[in-house]
N, C-alpha and C positions, 0 to 999 in steps of 0.2 A: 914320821914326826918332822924329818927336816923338810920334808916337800912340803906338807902344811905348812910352817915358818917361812920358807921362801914364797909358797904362793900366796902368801897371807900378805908379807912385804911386797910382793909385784903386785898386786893387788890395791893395796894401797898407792904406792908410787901412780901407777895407773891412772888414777880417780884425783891425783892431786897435779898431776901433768896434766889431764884433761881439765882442772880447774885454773892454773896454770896459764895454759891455754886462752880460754875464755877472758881472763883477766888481759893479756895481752890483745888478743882482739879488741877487745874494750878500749884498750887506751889507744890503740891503732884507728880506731873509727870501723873495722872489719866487722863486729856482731852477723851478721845478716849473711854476708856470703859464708863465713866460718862457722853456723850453725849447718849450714848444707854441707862441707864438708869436716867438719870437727867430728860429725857421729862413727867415723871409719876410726877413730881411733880405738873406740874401746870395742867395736864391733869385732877387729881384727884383733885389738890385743889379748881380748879374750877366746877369742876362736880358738886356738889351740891349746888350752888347757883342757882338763877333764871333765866332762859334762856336770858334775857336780860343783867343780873348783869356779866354772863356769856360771854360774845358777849362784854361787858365790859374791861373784863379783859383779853379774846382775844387779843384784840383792844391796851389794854397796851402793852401786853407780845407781840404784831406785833411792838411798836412804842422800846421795850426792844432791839426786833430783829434786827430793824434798825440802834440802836445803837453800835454794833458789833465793826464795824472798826473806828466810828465816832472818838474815841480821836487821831489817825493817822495826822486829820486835812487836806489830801487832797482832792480836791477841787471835784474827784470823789466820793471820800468816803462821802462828804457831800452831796453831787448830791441823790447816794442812797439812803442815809439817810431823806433824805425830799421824795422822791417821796411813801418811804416804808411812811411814816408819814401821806403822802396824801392817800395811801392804806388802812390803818389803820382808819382814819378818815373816808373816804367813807363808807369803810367795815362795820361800826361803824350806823352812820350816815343812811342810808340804809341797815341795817340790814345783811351784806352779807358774812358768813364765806368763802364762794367760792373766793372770793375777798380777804381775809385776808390768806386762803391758796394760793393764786398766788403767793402773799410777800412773804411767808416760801418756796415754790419750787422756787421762781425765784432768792432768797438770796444762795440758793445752787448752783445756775450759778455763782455769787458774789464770792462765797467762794472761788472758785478755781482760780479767779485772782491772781497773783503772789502780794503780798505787805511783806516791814519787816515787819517782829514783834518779841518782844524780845524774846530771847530763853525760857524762860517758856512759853509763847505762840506760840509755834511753831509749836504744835497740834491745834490749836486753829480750823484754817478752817475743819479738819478733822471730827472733833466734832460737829462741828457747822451745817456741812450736815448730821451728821448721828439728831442730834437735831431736824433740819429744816425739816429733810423727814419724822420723827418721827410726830414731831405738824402736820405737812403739811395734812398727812393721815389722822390724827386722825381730824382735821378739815375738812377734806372732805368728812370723813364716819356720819362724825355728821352735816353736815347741813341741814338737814329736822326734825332733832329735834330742833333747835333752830330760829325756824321760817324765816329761809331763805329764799332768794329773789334768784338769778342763776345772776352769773355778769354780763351776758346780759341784765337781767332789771335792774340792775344795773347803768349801762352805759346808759341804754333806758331814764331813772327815773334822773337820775343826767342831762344829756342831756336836759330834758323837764326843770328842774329848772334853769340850765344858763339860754335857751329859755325866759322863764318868767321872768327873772333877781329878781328870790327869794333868 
């Protein structure tokens, strides 16, 4: 019980340092080179947890990644932001990095939609796909060490519980 509680607070700390982060790039003018090297923080910070705790904080840093354009408030931007949230959950839920790498490559489709955003966020999308191809990879080269399921059983396994109304 207190490992979950600790890793639950590292976990979070994590996700709000790597947002943290971001923000500070931002106001630095850096976006662009600190998307190429921002992704090593949560790659590494999670690394040595337990493959589960891990699949964990995935699962956050997909629900973080979601939250990208969410403050914008339009009604697309919320749109993405719930289905990456049901990505995440699933992912979560059934065990599926493949799944939680769809969210990080399909977010860099996302990024290139035209939206404002203030002038220190104006690298924002730039960064965001070099960020998102960065995780994206790195989740896709690791999931048969973290007990991964393939998003076909995935979708087979979620499928069968609607079925049975579990």
């Amino acid at each position: 019980m207190l490992r979950a509680v600790l890793v639950t607070g590292y976990l979070i700390a994590l996700v709000l340092l790597t947002g943290a982060a971001v923000g500070f790039a931002a106001r630095q003018g850096w976006l662009v080179p600190v998307g190429l090297i921002l992704p090593v923080l949560p790659i590494v910070g999670l690394r040595w947890l337990r493959a589960k705790e891990q699949l964990a904080g995935w699962s956050l840093f997909t629900v973080w990644l979601g939250s990208t354009y969410l403050p914008i408030g339009t009604p697309p931007e919320v749109a993405v932001f719930l289905v990456i949230l049901g990505a995440a959950f699933v992912g979560y839920r059934y065990r599926s990095t493949q799944l939680l790498a769809m969210a990080w490559f399909a977010h860099i489709a996302w990024d290139v939609f035209p939206r404002d955003l203030p002038a220190v966020l104006a690298d924002l999308p730039a960064a965001c796909m070099l960020f998102d191809g960065i995780v994206g990879v790195y989740l896709c080269a690791s999931w048969r060490r973290l007990f991964d399921a393939s998003a076909a059983e995935v979708f087979r396994r979620a499928g069968e519980t609607v079925l049975r109304g579990n």
